[in-house]
N, C-alpha and C positions, 0 to 999 in steps of 0.2 A: 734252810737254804735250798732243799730240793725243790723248792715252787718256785724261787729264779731260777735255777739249773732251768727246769723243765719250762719254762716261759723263754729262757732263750733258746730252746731247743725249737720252740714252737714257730720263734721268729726265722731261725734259722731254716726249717721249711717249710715257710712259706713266703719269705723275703727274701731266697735264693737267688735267685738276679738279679739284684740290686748289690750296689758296690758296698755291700756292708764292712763296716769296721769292727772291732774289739770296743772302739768307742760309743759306737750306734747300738750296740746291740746291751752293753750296761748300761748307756741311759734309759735306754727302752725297760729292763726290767729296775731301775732304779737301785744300783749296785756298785761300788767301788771296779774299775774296769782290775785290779790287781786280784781281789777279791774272789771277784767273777771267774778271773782267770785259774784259780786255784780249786775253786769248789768244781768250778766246771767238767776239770781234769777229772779230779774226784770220783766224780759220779759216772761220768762215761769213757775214760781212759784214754781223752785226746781232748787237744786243747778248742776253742768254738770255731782257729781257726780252719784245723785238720779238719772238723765236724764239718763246716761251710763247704769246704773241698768236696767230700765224701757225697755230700747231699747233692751238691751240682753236677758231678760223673753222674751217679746214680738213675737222674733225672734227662739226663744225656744216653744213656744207655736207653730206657723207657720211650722217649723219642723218637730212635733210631730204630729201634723195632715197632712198633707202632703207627710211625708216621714214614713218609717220605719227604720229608725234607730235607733240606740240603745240610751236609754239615755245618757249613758257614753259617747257617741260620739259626740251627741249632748249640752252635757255640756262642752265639748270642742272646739266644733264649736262656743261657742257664746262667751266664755274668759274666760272661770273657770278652774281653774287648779284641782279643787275637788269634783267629782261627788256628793261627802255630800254634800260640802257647795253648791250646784247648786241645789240638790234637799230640802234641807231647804228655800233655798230662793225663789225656783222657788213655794213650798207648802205656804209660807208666803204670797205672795203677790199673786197669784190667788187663793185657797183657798184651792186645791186640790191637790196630789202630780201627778208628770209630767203622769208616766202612766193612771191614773184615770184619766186624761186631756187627753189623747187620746183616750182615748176608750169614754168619754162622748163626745167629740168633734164631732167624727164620728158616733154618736147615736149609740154606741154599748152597752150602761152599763147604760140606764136610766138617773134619771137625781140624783144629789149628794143631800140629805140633808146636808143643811150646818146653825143651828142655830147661832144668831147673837152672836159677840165677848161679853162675861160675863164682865166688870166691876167690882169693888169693893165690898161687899157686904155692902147693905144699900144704896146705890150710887141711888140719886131722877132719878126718869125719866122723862122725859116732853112727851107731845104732841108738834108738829110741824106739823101747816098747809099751805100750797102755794099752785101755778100754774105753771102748766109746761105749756110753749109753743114752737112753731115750726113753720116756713114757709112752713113743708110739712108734708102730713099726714103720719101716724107712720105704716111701713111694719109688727110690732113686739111688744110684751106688753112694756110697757116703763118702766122701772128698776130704782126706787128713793131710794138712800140709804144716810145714815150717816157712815161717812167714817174721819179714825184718822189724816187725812195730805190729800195735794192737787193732790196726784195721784191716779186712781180711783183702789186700791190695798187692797188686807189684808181681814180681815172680817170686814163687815161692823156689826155697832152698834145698827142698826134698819134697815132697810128693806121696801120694798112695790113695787108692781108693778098696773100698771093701765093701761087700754084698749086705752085710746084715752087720747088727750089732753087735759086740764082743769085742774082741781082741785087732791090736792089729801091732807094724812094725814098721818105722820109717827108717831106712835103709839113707847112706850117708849123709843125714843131717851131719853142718857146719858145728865144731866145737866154739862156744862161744854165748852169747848173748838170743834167742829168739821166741816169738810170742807162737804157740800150736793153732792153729785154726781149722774148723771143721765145721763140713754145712750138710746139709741134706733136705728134700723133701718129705714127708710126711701128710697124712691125713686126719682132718679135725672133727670130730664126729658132731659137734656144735659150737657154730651150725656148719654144714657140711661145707668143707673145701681144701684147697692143698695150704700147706703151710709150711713157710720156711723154718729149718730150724738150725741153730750153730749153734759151736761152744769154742770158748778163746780161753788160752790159758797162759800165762803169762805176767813178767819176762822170766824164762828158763833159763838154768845157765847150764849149757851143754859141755859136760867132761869125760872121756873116751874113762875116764880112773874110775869112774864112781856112777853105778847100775841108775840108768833111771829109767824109770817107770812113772806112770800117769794116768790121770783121769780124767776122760771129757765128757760132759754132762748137757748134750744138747735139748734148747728150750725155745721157745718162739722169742722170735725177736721182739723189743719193746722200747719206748719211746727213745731212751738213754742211748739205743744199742744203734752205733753208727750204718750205715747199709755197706752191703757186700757189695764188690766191686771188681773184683779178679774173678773172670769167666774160666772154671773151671775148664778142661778138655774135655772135651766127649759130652759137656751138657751145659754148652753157653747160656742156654736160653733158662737155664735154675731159675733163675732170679726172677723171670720175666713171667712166671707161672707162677709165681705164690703173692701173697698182698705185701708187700712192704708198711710196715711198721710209720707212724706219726700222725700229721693231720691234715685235713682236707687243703688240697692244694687249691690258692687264690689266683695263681695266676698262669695255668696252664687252662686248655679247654681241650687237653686230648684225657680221655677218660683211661 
């Protein structure tokens, strides 16, 4: 079932702007749409519909640094029929509304304060300590956050960044339910270029009772692995320097 998985992964970018359905997208690889739905999860840790979302910010983001276009335009170009709901969703999942993403993108506008997502009031917080690793050394501070679901979107819950590999320590993560995320750039020695790399680990269950410790294993992103979408502080533009992961886009003509 990995060859529909990844056939609808393929549809998914590059039929992004099209009002695809769950229905459109298991005919296309010829698959029970329940089916589809379950292996799908499976393999990349979100349903085609979160994947479809993910794929169009993504693409919206790329746009917005890249080109001058108008939002509106660009909210049209990726499948939204409504500039609102494109700029709600497009401020929800990287953290920042689309124009503040271009102008910090392109180091025009500093960098965003953006304090961590509030919780409940009274809501315990824990410590959380691990090790990040890598098979290559890090171009860029490496960015460990506590994050609500398995894509790395939204505000994160607690925060940290660290110089090099090793150890590190996220300081009042939420007691409760959440997935770890962690990005960085890196150098690829073939053939030469930067490359993004993350690691997700998840779902945690965070207990103030019971020591937890962890390990993140960052690797280049691959076809499965939905795109980043939450602009770090101090290095919105991550994403915007490394290649993104899939397949040749059909229906944009910005390079």
């Amino acid at each position: 079932m990995q060859h529909a998985v990844e056939q609808a992964v393929r549809i998914i970018r590059e039929r992004y702007a099209e009002p695809l359905s769950l229905d459109d997208i298991s005919c296309a690889v010829l698959v029970s749409k329940f089916h589809l739905l379950r292996v799908f999860r499976q393999i990349t840790g979100v349903t085609p519909g979160r994947f479809l979302s993910a794929v169009r910010i993504s693409e919206a983001k790329r746009l917005l640094h890249h080109s001058d276009l108008a939002v509106a335009a660009i909210s049209s170009m990726v499948g939204y029929d409504s500039t609102g709901s494109f700029t709600s969703r497009f401020t929800e999942s990287v953290g920042i509304p689309p124009t503040q993403y271009r102008q910090l993108s392109r180091g025009e506008g500093g960098s965003a304060a953006r304090s961590p997502a509030q919780g409940p009031a009274g809501l315990t917080r824990c410590r959380l300590r691990g090790v990040v690793r890598a098979a290559a050394k890090p171009l860029s501070p490496i960015y460990i956050g506590s994050f609500g679901g398995p894509i790395l979107q939204g505000r994160p819950s607690s925060w940290t960044t660290v110089e090099d590999l090793g150890p590190f320590t996220l300081q009042q993560v939420p007691r409760g339910i959440c997935h770890l995320h962690a990005t960085m750039l890196a150098a690829r020695e073939q053939p030469l270029e930067t490359v993004l790399l993350t690691a997700t680990l998840g779902p945690l269950h965070i207990d103030p009772y019971t020591s937890s410790e962890v390990e993140l294993v960052l690797c280049p992103q691959n076809w499965s692995t939905p795109p980043v979408l939450f602009a770090p502080p101090g290095f919105e533009a991550l994403t915007e320097r490394a290649p993104q992961p899939g397949f040749k886009r059909l229906s944009s003509g910005f390079k």
